[in-house]
N, C-alpha and C positions, 0 to 999 in steps of 0.2 A: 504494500500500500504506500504511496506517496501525495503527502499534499502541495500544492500550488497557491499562492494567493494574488497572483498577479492577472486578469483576468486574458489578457493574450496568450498566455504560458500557459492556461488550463487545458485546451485543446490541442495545443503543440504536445503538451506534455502527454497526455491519453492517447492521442496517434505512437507516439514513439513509443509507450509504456504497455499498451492494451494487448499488443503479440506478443510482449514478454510476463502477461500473465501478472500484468501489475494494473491495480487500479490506482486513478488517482481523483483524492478527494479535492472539492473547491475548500480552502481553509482561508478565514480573514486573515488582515493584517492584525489582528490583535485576541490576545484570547476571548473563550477558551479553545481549546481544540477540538473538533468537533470527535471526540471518540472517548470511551469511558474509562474509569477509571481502573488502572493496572490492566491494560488491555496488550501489550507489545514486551516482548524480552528485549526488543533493542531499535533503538530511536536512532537515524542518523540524520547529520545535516551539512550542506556545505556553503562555507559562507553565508550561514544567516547575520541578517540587519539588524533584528535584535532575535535574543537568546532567551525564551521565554522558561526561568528554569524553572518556576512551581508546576506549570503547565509537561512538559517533559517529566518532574517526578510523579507527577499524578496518574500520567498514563504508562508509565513503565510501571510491569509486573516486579514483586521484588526479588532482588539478583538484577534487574534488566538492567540493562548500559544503553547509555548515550554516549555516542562518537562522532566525533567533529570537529571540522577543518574549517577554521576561523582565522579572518582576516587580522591581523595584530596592530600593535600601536603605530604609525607613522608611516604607515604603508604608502610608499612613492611619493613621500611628501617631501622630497628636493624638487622633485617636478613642480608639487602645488604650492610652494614657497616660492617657487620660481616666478608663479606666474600670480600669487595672492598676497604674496609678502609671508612675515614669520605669521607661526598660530600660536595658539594660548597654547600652555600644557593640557585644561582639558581638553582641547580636540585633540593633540597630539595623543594623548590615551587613552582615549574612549573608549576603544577595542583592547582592552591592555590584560593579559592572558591572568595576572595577578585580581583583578577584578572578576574575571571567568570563573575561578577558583572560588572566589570569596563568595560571589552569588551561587556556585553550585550547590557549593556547602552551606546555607543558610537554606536551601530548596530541601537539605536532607539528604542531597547526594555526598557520595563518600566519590576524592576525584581519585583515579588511579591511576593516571599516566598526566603529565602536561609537557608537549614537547614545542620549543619556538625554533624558526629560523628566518635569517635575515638573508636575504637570495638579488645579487647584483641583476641590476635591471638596466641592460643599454640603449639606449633609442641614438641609432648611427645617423637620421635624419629628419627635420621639422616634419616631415611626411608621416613617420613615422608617431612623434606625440602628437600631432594632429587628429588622426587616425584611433591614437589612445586615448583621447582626453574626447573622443565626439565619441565614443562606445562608451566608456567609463564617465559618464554626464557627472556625475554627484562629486566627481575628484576636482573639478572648477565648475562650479555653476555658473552659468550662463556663459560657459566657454562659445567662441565662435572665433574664425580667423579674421575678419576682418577687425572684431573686440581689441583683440590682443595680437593684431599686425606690426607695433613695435615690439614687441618682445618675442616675436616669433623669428625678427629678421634677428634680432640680436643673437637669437641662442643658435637661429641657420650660421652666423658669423663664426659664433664660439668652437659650434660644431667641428667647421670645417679649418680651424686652427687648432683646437686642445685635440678633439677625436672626441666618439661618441659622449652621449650627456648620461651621465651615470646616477642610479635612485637605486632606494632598495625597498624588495618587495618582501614585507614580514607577513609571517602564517606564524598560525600556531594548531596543533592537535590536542584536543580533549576526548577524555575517557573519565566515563562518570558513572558509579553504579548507585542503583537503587538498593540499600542493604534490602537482606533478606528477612 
C-alpha cells in the first residue's frame, strides 16, 4: 500500500503501482492517516516534507519500523545562499537528523539506526542550476532567469574561470521501531 497526497501524483502513482500489486491511497497533507490503528509492520518514506511521527507510531503494529531517507540540514544551500543571500540557522536546520530523533522518540519510537551524509554536488554549467533550481521550485522561490539574470551571468563567469560551482547534498536515514 502506498499513499500520495499531491493530487497529480495520485494517478501517476496507481498506473505505475496497480501491476505491481500495490494500491495507492489518496492521503492529505496533514493528518490523520487514513488507516487504523497498528495496522503495518513497517512504514516507509522518502523525502517526506514533514514527518508526521504520532501518526506513523499509531499505525505501526508493535515491533513495526519506520525507515526513511530524509533530506538533512542545509541541503544545496551554497547554491540558495548564492542566489538568497545567508539564512537564519533555523532554516539552515529544519530538517536536522538530531530533531528527527528527538520527535521520534517523544512519538514512543525507540530510533535504531540514524545515518547522515554530506555528498559533493557539481553543477559544470548555469544550464545546469537552471534546470535545478526550475525542478527543485521551493530551493529559491520565485526563481526564474530573467529574476536572477545578474547572478546567473556572474556564477556562468565564475564557472568558466574556478570550474564547476560546488554544494553539498545532505541525507540522512532513519530506522525507528515501535517497541513491542
Amino acid at each position: 500500500m502506498a499513499t500520495e497526497s499531491w493530487p497529480p501524483n495520485i494517478a501517476k502513482a496507481a498506473a505505475l503501482l496497480r501491476p505491481r500489486g500495490v494500491a495507492v491511497v489518496a492521503a492529505g497533507d496533514a493528518p490523520p492517516l487514513p488507516f487504523a490503528e497498528n495496522t503495518f509492520d513497517l512504514v516507509a518514506s522518502r523525502h517526506p516534507v514533514t514527518t508526521w511521527w504520532e501518526e506513523i507510531a499509531r499505525v505501526l503494529r508493535p515491533g513495526g519500523v519506520y525507515f526513511s531517507q530524509q533530506v538533512g540540514p542545509a541541503s544545496v544551500f551554497e547554491l540558495v545562499e548564492y542566489f538568497l543571500g545567508a539564512q537564519p540557522l533555523e532554516v539552515r536546520h529544519r530538517r536536522h537528523p538530531d530533531r528527527a530523533r528527538a520527535s521520534a522518540e517523544a512519538a514512543g519510537l525507540e530510533v535504531v539506526d540514524l545515518r547522515t551524509e554530506s555528498l559533493r554536488t557539481e553543477f559544470f554549467d548555469v544550464g545546469a542550476v537552471i534546470y535545478f533550481l526550475r525542478k527543485v521550485i521551493w530551493m529559491v522561490p520565485g526563481f526564474t532567469v530573467a529574476r536572477y539574470r545578474p547572478q546567473l551571468k556572474a556564477l556562468h563567469d565564475r564557472i568558466q574561470v574556478d570550474g564547476p560551482f560546488v554544494a553539498h547534498t545532505t541525507r540522512f536515514l532513519i530506522e525507528a521501531r515501535k517497541p513491542s
